[in-house]
NURO-368225 format. One line per field, with one value per residue (C-alpha): residue number from 0; x, y, z. Coordinates in Angstrom, 2 decimals, padded with zeros to 5 digits. Layout:
// residues N
num: NUM:... $
xx: X:... $
yy: Y:... $
zz: Z:... $
//
This chain:
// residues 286
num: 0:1:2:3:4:5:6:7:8:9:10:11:12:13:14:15:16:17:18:19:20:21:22:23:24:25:26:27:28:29:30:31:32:33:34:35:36:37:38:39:40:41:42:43:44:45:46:47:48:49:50:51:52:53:54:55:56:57:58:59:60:61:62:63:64:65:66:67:68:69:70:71:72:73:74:75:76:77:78:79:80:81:82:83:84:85:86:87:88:89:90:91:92:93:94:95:96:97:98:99:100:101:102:103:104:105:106:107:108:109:110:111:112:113:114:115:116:117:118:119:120:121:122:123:124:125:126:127:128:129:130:131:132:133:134:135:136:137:138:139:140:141:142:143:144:145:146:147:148:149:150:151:152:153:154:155:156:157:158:159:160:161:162:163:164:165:166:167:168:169:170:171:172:173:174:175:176:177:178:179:180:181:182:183:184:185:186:187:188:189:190:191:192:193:194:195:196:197:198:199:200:201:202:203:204:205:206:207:208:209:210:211:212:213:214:215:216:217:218:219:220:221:222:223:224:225:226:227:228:229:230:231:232:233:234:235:236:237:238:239:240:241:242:243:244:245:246:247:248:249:250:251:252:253:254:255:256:257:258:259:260:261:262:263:264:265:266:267:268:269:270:271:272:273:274:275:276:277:278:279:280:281:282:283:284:285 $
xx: -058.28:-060.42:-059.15:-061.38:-059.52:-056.13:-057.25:-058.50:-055.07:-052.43:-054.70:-054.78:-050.85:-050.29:-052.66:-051.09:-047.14:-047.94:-049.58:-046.63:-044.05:-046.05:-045.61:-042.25:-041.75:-044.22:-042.72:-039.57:-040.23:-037.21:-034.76:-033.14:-032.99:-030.58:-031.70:-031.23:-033.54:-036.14:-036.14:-036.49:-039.10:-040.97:-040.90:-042.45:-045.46:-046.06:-045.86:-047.68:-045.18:-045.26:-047.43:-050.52:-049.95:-050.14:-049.06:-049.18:-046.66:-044.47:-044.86:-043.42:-040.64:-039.61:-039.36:-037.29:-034.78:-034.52:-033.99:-031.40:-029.50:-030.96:-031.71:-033.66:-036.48:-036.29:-036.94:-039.64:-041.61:-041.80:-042.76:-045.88:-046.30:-046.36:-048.47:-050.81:-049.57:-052.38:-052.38:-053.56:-051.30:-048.94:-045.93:-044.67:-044.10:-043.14:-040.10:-038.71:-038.44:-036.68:-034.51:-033.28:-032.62:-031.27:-028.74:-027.88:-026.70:-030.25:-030.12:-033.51:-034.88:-032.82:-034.34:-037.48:-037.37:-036.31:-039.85:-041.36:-038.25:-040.20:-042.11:-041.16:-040.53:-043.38:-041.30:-039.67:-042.77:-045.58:-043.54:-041.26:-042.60:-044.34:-047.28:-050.51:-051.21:-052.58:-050.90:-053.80:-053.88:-054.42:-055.03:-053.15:-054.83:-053.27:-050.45:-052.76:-050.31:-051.17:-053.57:-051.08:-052.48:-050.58:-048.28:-046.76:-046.55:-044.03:-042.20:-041.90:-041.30:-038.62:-036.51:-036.80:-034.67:-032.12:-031.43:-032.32:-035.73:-038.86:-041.24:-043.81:-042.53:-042.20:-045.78:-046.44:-044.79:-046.38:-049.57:-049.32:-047.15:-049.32:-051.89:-050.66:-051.36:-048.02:-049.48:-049.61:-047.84:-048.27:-047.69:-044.46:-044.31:-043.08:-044.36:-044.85:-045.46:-043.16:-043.41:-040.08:-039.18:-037.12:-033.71:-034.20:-034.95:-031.83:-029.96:-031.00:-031.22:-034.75:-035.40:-039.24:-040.48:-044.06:-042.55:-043.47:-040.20:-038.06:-040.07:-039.91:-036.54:-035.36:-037.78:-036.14:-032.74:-033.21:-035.32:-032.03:-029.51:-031.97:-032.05:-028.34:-027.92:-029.83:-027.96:-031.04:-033.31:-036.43:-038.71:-035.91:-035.49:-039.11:-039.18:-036.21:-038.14:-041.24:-039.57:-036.21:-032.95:-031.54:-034.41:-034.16:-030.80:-031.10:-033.84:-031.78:-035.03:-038.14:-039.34:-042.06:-044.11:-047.99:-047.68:-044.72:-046.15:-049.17:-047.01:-045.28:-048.07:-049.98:-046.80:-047.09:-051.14:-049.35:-045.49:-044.22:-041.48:-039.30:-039.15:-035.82:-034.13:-035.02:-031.78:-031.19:-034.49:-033.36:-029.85:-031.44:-033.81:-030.77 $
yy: -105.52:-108.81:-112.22:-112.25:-109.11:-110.21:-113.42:-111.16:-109.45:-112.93:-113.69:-110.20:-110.14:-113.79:-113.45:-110.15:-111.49:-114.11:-111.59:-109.21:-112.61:-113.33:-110.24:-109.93:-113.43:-112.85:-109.53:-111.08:-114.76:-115.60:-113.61:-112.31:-108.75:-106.67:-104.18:-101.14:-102.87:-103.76:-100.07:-098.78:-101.30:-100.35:-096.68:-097.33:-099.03:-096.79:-093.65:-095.50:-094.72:-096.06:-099.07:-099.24:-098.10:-100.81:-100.11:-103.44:-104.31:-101.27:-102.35:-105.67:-104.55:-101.98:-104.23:-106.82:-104.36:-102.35:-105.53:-106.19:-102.79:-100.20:-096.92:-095.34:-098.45:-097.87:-093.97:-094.46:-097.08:-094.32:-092.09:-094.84:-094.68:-091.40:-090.31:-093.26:-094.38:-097.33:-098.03:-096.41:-093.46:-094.46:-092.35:-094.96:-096.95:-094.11:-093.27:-096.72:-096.89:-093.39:-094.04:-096.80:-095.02:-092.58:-094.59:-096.33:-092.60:-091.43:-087.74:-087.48:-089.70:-087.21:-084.25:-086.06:-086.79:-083.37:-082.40:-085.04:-084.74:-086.20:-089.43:-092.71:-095.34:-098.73:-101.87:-104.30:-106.56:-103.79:-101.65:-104.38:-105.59:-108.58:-106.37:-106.63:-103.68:-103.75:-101.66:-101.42:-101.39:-098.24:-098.04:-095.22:-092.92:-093.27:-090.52:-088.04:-085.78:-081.77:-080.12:-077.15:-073.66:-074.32:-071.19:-072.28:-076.42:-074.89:-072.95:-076.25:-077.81:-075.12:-074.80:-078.41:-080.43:-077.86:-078.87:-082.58:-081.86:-083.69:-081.26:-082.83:-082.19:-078.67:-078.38:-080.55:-078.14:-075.26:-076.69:-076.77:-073.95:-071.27:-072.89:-071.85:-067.94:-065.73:-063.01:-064.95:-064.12:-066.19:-064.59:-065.55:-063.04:-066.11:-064.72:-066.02:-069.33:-071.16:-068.61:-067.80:-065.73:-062.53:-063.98:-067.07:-064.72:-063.00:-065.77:-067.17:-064.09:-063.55:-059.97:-059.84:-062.52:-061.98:-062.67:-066.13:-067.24:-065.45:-067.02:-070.58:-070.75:-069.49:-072.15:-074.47:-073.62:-073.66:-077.12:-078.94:-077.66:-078.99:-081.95:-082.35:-080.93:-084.28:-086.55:-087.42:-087.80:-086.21:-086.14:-084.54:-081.72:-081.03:-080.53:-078.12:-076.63:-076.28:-075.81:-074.43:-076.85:-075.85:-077.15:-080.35:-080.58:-079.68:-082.56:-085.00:-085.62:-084.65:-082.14:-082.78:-080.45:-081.21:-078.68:-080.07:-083.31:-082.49:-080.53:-083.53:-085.44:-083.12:-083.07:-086.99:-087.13:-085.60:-086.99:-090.21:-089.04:-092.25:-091.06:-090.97:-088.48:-087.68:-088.60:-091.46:-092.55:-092.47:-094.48:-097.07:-097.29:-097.84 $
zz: 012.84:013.03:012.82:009.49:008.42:008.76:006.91:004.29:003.84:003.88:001.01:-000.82:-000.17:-001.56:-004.44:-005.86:-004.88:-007.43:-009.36:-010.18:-010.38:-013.51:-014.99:-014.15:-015.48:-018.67:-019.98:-020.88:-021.33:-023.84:-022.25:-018.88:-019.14:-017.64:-014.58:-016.74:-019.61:-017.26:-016.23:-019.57:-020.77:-016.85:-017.96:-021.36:-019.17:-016.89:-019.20:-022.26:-024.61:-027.34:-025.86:-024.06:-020.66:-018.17:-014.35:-013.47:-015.62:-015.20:-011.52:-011.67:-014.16:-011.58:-009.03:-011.32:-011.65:-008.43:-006.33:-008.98:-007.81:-010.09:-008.28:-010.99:-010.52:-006.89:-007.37:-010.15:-007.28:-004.99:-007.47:-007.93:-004.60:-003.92:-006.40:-006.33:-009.68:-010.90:-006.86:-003.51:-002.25:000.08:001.54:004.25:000.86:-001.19:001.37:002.04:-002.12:-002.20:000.49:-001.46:-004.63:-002.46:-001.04:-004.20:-005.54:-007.33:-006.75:-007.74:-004.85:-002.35:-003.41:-003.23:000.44:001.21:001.31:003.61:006.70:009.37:006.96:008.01:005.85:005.73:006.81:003.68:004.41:003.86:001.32:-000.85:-004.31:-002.32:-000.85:-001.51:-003.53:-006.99:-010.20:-012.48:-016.76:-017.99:-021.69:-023.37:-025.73:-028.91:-030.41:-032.05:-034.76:-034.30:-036.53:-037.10:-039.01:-042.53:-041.94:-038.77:-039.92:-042.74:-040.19:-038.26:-041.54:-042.69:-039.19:-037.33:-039.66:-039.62:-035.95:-036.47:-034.94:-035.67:-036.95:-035.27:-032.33:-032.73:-033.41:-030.61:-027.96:-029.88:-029.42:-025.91:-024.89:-027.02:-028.54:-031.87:-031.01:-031.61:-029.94:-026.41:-023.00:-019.83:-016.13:-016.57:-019.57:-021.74:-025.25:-028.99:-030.41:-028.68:-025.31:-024.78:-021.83:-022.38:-020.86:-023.26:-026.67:-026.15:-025.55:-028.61:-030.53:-031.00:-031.37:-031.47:-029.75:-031.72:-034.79:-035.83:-037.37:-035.37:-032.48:-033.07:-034.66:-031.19:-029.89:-032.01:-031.07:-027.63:-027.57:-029.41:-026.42:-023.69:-025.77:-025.90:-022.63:-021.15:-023.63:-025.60:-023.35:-024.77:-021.48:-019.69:-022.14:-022.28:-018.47:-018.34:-021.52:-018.98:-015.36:-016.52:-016.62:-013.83:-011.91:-013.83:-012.96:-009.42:-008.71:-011.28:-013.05:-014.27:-010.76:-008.76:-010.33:-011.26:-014.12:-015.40:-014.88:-016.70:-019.65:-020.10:-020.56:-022.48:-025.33:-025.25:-026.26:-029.52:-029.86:-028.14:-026.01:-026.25:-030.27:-031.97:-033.60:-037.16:-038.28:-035.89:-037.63:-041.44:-040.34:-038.87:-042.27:-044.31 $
//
């Protein structure tokens, strides 16, 4: 590189340093939040949930809390890095941020760098939350409810509550798993409404998995134990519902998986997947 391109990067890497310090500083201007806040509010960012999605900021609230300790903001940076998240691809980036969360216990991160054995990590200088890469705003499309056939809304209607399910969200995972067509079966020969495999319909005692109420109460069912399973945490349940929970549990996160990925965000052009639950909801109100 030329003397003029070296000049050229000191003032890329000052100008965006100061850059994500703003944010950092900006996003919580009347109070010092905790590492595991900053997370949480980072995630919210980068996923557009419930708020426009903005990288830049999810970038700088990462940072805030993984150089604070948190593993989870050190995991999600590789994730941005590794998947060019609002900024250029970059492994040697991606694995010095997952070694990190690895070593501060994220079992996610580990599994992670499983797949790339012989990547080697960019040094603290070209990989730390000082480089000169920029986290673009994305604007989120707004939360658009599903246009259900009437038949199948009461079914949500009917069976949801009785499991402290949104019925929205039924019809949101309907939507997407089958398209609202009982009579579908994927090459996984997951079938019905709410494409159950066989192993799951028995479990949850689904008989005939083309019926449309036996279908999605099983559907139902099963969606509340993922959901308690992963303590309330809705975007982990909707991965295991995708991928399987094992798998979820095995990578201690959502997996690496670009149709999981893409299920995931697919549910959330329809239900905001930081929502609480219905009755979590109507306490609050009160």
């Amino acid at each position: 590189m030329n003397a003029r391109g070296v000049g050229m990067k000191v003032v890329l890497r000052t100008a965006f340093s100061v850059a994500f310090l703003c944010v950092a500083a900006s996003v919580f201007a009347d109070e010092s939040p905790t590492p595991e806040q900053a997370y949480r509010q980072a995630v919210r960012y980068e996923n557009g949930e419930g708020i426009g999605r903005d990288y830049a900021k999810a970038y700088g609230l990462y940072c805030q809390a993984a150089e604070a300790g948190n593993a989870d903001a050190a995991r999600a940076l590789g994730w941005m890095y590794l998947n060019g998240r609002g900024m250029e691809r970059d492994l040697g980036a991606a694995i010095y941020w997952l070694r990190k969360a690895a070593a501060g216990g994220s079992v996610h991160a580990a599994n992670l760098l499983e797949h790339f054995p012989t990547a080697q990590p960019a040094g603290a200088a070209d990989a730390g939350c000082t480089r000169p890469s920029a986290p673009t705003t994305e604007a989120a499309a707004p939360v658009v409810p599903v246009r259900a056939p009437a038949e199948y809304a009461a079914l949500a209607d009917a069976l949801a509550p009785q499991y402290d399910l949104d019925p929205q969200l039924v019809l949101a995972v309907m939507a997407v798993e089958s398209g609202f067509r009982p009579d579908a079966v994927s090459h996984r020969n997951a079938q019905g409404l709410m494409q159950l495999i066989p192993a799951t319909a028995d479990r949850f005692g689904v008989a005939d998995p083309f019926d449309p109420k036996q279908n999605v109460k099983g559907g139902v069912r099963y969606l509340r134990t993922l959901i308690d399973l992963f303590k309330g945490d809705l975007r982990l349940a909707l991965a295991a519902y995708n991928a399987g929970e094992g798998t979820v549990m095995r990578y201690g996160g959502v997996p690496p998986y670009p149709e999981t990925r893409t299920y995931l965000e697919r549910i959330a052009r329809h239900y905001p997947l930081n929502a609480l639950p219905p009755k979590q909801v109507a306490a609050l109100a009160h």
